[in-house]
C-alpha positions in Angstrom: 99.7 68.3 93.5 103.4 67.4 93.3 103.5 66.2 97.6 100.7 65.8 99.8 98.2 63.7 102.1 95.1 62.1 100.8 92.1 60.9 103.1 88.1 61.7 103.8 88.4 63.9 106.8 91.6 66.0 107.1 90.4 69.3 108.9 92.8 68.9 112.0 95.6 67.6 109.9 99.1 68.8 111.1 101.0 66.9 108.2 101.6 70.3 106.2 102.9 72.2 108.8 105.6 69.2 109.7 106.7 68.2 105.9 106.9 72.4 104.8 109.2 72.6 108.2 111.6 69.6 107.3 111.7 70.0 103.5 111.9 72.8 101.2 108.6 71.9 98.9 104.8 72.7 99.1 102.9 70.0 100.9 98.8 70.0 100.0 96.0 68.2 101.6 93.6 66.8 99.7 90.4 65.2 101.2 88.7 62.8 98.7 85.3 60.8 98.6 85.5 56.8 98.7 84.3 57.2 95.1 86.9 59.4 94.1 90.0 57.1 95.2 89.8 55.0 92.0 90.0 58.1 89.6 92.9 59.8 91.8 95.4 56.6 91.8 94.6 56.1 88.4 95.7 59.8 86.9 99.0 59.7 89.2 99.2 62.8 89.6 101.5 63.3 91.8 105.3 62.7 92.9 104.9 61.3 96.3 101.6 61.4 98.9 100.7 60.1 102.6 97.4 57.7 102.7 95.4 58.5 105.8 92.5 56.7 107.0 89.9 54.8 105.4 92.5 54.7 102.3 95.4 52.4 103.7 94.5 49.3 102.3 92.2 50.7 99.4 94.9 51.9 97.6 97.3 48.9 97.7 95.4 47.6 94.2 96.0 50.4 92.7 100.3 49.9 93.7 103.0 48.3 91.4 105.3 47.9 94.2 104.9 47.3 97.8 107.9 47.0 100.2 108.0 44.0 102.1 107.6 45.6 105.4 104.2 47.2 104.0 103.2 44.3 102.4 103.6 42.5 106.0 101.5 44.7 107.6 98.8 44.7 104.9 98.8 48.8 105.0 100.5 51.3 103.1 101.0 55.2 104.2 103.4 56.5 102.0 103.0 56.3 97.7 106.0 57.6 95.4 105.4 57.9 92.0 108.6 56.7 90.0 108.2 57.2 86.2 104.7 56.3 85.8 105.0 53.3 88.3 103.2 53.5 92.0 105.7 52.6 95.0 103.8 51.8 98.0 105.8 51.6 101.6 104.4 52.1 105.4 106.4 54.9 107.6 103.5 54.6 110.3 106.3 51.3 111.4 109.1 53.8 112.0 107.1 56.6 113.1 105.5 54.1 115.9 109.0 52.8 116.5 110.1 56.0 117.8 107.0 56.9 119.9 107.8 53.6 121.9 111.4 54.3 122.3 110.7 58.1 123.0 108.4 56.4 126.1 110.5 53.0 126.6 113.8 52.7 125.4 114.4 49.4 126.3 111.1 46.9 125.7 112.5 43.7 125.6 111.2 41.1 127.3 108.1 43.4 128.3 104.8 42.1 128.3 102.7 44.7 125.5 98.9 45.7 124.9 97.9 46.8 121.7 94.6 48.7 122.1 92.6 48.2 118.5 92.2 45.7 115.9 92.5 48.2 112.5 95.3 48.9 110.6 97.4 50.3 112.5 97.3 47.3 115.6 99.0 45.3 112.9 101.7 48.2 112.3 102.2 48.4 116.4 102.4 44.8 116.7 105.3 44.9 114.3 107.2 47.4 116.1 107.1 46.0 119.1 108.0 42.5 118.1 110.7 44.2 115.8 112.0 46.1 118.9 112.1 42.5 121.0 109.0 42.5 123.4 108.7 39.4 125.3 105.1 39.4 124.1 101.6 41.2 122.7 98.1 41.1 122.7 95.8 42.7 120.1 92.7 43.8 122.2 89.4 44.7 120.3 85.6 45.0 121.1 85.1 41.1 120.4 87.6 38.4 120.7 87.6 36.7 117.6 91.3 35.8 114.8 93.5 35.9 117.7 92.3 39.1 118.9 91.2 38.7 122.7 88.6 41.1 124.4 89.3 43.8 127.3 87.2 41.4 129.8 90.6 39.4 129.1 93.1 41.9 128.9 91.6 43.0 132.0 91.5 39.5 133.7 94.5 37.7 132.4 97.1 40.6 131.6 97.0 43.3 134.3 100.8 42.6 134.3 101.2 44.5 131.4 104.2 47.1 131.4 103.4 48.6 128.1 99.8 49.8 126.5 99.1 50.8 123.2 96.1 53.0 122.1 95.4 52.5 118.5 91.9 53.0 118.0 90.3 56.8 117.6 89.0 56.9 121.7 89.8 59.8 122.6 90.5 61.5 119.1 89.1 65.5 118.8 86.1 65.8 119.1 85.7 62.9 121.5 87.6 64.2 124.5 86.7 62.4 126.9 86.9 58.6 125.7 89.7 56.5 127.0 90.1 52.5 125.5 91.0 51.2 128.9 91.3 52.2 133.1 94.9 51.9 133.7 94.3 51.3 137.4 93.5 48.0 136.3 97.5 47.6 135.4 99.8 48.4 138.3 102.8 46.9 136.3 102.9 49.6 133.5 106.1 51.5 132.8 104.4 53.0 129.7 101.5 54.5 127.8 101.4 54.9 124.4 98.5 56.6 122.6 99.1 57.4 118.8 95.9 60.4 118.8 98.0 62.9 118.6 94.2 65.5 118.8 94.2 66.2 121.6 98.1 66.7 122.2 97.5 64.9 125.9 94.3 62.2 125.4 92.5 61.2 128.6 94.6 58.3 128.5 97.7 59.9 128.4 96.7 62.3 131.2 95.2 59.4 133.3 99.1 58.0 132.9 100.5 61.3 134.4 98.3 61.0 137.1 99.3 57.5 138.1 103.0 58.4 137.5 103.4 56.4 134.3 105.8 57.5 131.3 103.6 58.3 128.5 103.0 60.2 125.3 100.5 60.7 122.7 100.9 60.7 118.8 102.5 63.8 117.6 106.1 62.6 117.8 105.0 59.3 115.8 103.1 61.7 113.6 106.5 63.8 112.8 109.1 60.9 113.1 106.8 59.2 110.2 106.6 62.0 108.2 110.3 62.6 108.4 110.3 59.2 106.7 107.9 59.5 104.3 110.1 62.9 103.2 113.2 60.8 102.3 111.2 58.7 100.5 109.7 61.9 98.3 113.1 63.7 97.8 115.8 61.9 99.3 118.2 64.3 97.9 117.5 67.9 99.1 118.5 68.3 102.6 116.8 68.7 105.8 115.6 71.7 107.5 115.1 70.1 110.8 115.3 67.0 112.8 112.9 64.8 113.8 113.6 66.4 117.4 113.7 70.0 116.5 110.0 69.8 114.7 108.4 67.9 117.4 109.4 70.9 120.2 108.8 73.9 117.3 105.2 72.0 116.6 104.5 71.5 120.2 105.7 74.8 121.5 103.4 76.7 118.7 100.0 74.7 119.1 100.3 73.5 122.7 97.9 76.5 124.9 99.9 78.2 128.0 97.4 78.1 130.7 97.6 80.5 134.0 96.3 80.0 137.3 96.5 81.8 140.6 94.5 83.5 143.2 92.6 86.7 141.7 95.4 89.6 142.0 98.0 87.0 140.8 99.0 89.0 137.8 97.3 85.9 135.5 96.1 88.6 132.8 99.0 90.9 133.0 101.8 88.4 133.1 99.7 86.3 130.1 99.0 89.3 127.7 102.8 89.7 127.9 104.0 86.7 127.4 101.7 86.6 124.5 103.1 89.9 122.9 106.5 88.1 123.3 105.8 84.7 122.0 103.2 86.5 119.2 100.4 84.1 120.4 96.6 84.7 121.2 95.8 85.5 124.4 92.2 84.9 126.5 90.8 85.7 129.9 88.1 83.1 130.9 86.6 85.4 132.9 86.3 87.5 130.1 84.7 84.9 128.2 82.6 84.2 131.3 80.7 87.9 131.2 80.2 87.8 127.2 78.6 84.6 127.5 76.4 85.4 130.8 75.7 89.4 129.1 76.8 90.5 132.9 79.6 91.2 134.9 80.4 88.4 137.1 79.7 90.1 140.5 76.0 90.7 139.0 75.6 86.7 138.2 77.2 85.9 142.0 74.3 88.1 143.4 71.5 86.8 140.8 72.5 83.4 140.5 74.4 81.9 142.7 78.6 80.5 142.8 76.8 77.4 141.3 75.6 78.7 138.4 78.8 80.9 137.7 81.1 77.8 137.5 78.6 75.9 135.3 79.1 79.0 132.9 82.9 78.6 133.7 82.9 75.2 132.9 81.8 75.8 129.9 83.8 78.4 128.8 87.0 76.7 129.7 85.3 73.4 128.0 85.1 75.6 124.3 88.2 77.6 124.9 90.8 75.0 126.1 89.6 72.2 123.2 89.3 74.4 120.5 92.5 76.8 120.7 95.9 75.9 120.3 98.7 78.7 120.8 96.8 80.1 123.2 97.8 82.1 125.9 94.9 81.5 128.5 94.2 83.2 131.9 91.9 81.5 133.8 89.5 82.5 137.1 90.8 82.0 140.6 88.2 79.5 141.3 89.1 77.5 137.6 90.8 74.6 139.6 87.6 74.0 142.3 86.4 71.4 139.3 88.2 68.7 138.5 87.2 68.7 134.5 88.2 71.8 134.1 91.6 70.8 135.1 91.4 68.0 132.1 89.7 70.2 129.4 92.8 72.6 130.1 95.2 70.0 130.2 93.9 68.3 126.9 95.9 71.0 124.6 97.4 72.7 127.8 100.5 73.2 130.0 99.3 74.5 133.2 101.6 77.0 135.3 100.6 78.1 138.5 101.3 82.0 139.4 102.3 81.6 142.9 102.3 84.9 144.1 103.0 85.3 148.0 99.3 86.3 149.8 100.7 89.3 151.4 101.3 90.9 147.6 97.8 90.1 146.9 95.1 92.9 147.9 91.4 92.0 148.2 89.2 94.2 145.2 85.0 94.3 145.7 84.9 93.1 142.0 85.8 89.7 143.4 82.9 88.4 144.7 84.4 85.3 146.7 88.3 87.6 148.0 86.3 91.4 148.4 87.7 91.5 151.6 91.5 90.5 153.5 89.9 87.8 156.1 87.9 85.8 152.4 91.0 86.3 150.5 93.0 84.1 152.8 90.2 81.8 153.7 90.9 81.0 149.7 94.1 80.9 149.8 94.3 78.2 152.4 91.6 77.0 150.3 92.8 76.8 147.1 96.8 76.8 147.6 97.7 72.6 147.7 94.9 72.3 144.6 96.7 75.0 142.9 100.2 72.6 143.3 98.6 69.6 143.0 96.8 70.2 139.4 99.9 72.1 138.0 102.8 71.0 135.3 105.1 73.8 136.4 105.1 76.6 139.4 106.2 79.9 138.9 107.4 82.3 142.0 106.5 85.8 140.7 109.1 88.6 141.6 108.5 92.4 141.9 109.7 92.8 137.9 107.0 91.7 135.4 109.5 91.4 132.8 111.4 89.1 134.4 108.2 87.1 136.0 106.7 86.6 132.1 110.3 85.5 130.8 110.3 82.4 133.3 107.1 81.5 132.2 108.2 81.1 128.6 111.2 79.5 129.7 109.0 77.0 131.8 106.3 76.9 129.3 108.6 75.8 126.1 110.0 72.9 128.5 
């Protein structure tokens, strides 16, 4: 290959889509065994690659130049091949560098936690000392070489105004993990989290809820990479700025989740605005009878409400972690459980269809709204959770059209 990343696990990778949209060359990714590393560096080749985990410091040996900067750090991400010789530099610094400003533009002075001890704790510690924080601690599992332990970041630091997530907590498949309970810093005027798998970590999310500025990796991901792309061909141009990849990447793979009371327009609103925007489009109530082999009034009357949100649950579990473009429509009754509202949130924007009661007529295949006296017991029900757990509200009007264009406009915000 001429361009491309090496590591061991590269399955969710998004670093082809970003270097093929900034620069005009093929970009391959190319997983390789521990075993194979040696063999690899040694035939060179290549013109320039990205190192991805475990290979950031096992290819340094291998280097006949390391910048400075990298060299500091004691981890390299970027390799160019110059006539035979191996350059060896670390972009992760300037990617990182822009995730804090995009969060906190100003840091100095600020007291900063740096959540992992690895690799890239070491490139995050040199950002933020670069960009003039009054201080930083490295927080790991064990204190030990001037790394302290979250019993003391928790005891001694809760005036912290800016975290740091560098460990994989959190990271696809793992969902659900977060490195630390931001309740436990009421100082915070940031979050930073550099998983970019999920797009929102439980971290991140955790910081919307508590009102707190945050973001998770993609940006660092693409302002790195933008980087690492002068560095292989400094002298074709650019397609697209660091900016205008991070909204085309995040518009195409974030999912555009719907709720609403049932008779919102949730399914005919989202099939259209997934005609329109040429995405995928799911019903989880859809999913919800293919899964239970019945229609949904039949498992109300066989098995309960109970045992219809477990199934829902689940279905929004699989759907909203393992789809991305995704235009999904969910179930009236989706927001009753708090996890869904996280599993969809994960990879998800979340626009509420608020569709005035009195345009809403009650249907017998609803089993909880058949009739006009239980529809607006949900309603009053279900209306402030509908608010509360949404990222944007859209007021339907009588024209389709016009209701599915302001959920694109609101969506690609």
């Amino acid at each position: 290959m001429k361009y491309g990343l090496i590591g061991k696990k590269l399955g969710h990778s998004y670093s082809k889509i970003i270097h093929e949209m900034m620069r005009d060359y093929t970009y391959e990714l190319k997983e390789i065994a521990p075993e194979e590393l040696e063999s690899f560096m040694k035939k060179k080749d290549f013109i320039g690659i990205n190192v991805t985990i475990p290979y950031k410091t096992d290819v340094i040996p291998y280097l006949d130049y390391i910048d400075p900067v990298a060299k500091s750090i004691g981890a390299v991400n970027t390799v160019v091949n110059r006539g035979g010789k191996l350059y060896g530099y670390n972009t992760d610094i300037i990617g990182i560098t822009y995730l804090i400003k995009f969060v906190i533009p100003d840091l100095s002075g600020k007291k900063v936690l740096i959540a992992g001890s690895g690799g890239t704790s070491k490139t995050a510690a040199a950002a933020v000392s670069a960009l003039g924080c009054g201080e930083f601690y490295i927080v790991g599992r064990s204190a030990k070489d001037g790394v302290i332990d979250y019993e003391e970041a928790y005891s001694k630091h809760g005036d912290a105004e800016l975290i740091i997530n560098t460990t994989p907590l959190g990271m696809f498949p793992d969902f659900d993990s977060s490195a630390v309970d931001l309740k436990k810093f009421p100082k915070l005027s940031g979050v930073v989290d550099v998983v970019y798998n999920p797009l929102r970590t439980a971290l991140v999310l955790q910081a919307e809820e508590l009102g707190i500025p945050a973001s998770s990796g993609l940006y660092m991901l693409v302002a790195q990479a933008e980087a690492a792309s002068r560095l292989f061909d400094e002298a074709s141009p650019m397609k697209m700025t660091v900016d205008e990849v991070y909204r085309k990447l995040m518009a195409e793979k974030r999912n555009i989740v719907l709720t609403g009371m049932p008779g919102s327009g949730k399914s005919t609103l989202g099939k259209m605005v997934s005609a329109k925007l040429k995405m995928n489009f799911v019903d989880t109530d859809e999913l919800i009878v293919k899964k239970a082999g019945m229609p949904i009034t039949q498992i109300f009357a066989d098995y309960g409400e109970n045992y219809f949100r477990d199934v829902e649950g689940e279905v929004i579990r699989e759907a909203s972690t393992t789809l991305t473009g995704t235009v999904i429509a969910t179930g009236g009754g989706a927001i009753l459980r708090k996890d869904n509202i996280r599993n969809l949130k994960y990879n998800g924007k979340i626009l509420f269809i608020d569709r005035p009661i009195h345009k809403i007529l009650p249907t017998a295949d609803r089993p909880l709204s058949s009739n006009e006296d239980m529809l607006m017991r949900r309603y009053k029900e279900r209306y402030p959770i509908y608010n509360s757990t949404a990222d944007s509200i859209i007021k339907t009007i009588e024209n389709p059209k016009k209701s599915a264009e302001f959920i694109i406009e609101e969506a690609m915000k």
